[in-house]
C-alpha positions as CSV (number, residue, x, y, z in Angstrom):
1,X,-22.4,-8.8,-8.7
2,X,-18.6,-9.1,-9.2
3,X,-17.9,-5.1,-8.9
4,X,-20.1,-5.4,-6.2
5,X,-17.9,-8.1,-4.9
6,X,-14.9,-6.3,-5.5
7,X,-15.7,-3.0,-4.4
8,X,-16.8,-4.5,-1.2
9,X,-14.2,-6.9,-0.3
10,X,-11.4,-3.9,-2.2
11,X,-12.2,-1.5,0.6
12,X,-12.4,-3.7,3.9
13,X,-9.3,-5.8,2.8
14,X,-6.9,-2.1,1.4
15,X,-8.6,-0.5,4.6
16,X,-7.6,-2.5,6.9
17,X,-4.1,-3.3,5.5
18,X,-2.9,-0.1,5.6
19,X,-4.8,0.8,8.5
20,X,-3.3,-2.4,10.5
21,X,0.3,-1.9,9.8
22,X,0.6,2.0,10.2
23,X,-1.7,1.3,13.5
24,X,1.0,-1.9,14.4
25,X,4.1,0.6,13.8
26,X,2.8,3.4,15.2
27,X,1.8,1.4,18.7
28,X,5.4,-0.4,18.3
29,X,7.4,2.8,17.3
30,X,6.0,4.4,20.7
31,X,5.9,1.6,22.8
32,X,9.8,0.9,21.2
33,X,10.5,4.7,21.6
34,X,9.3,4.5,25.2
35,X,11.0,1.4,26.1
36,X,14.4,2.6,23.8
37,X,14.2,6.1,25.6
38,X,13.9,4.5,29.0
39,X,16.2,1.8,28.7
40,X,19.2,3.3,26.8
41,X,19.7,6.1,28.9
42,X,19.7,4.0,32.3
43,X,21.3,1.2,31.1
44,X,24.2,3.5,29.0
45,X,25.7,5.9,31.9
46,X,26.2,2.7,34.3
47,X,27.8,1.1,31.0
48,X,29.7,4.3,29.8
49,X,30.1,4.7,33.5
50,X,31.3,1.1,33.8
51,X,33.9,1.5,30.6
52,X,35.2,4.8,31.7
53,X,36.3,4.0,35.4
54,X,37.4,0.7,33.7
55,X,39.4,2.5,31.2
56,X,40.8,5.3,33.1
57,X,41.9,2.4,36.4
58,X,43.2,0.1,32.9
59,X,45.1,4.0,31.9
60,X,46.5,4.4,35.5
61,X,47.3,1.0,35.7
62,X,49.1,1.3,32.4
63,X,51.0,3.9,32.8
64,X,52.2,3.3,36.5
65,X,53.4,0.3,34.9
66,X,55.1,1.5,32.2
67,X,56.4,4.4,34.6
């Protein structure tokens, strides 16, 4: 009756660990991916986009100045 116990409560409980967390990453690691992939790449070129024209009017403005 234990190793019936055990047996029965070792493969539900190590079956559905392992099977929980792989399922949990694996929806997060798309759903991140996704959400990464779609977000980054919008929200970077108006940044970059953003720090270069900053950077290059900050440049100009530097070296008018210093001309």
């Amino acid at each position: 009756s234990i190793d019936s116990s055990f047996e029965s409560a070792s493969p539900i409980p190590l079956a559905v660990s392992p099977a929980k967390p792989p399922r949990l990453a694996g929806d997060e690691s798309g759903s991140s991916s996704s959400v990464d992939i779609s977000s980054p790449p919008p929200v970077k070129p108006p940044r970059h986009f953003s720090l270069y024209k900053n950077d290059s009017n900050q440049n100009l403005l530097q070296e008018a100045n210093d001309a």
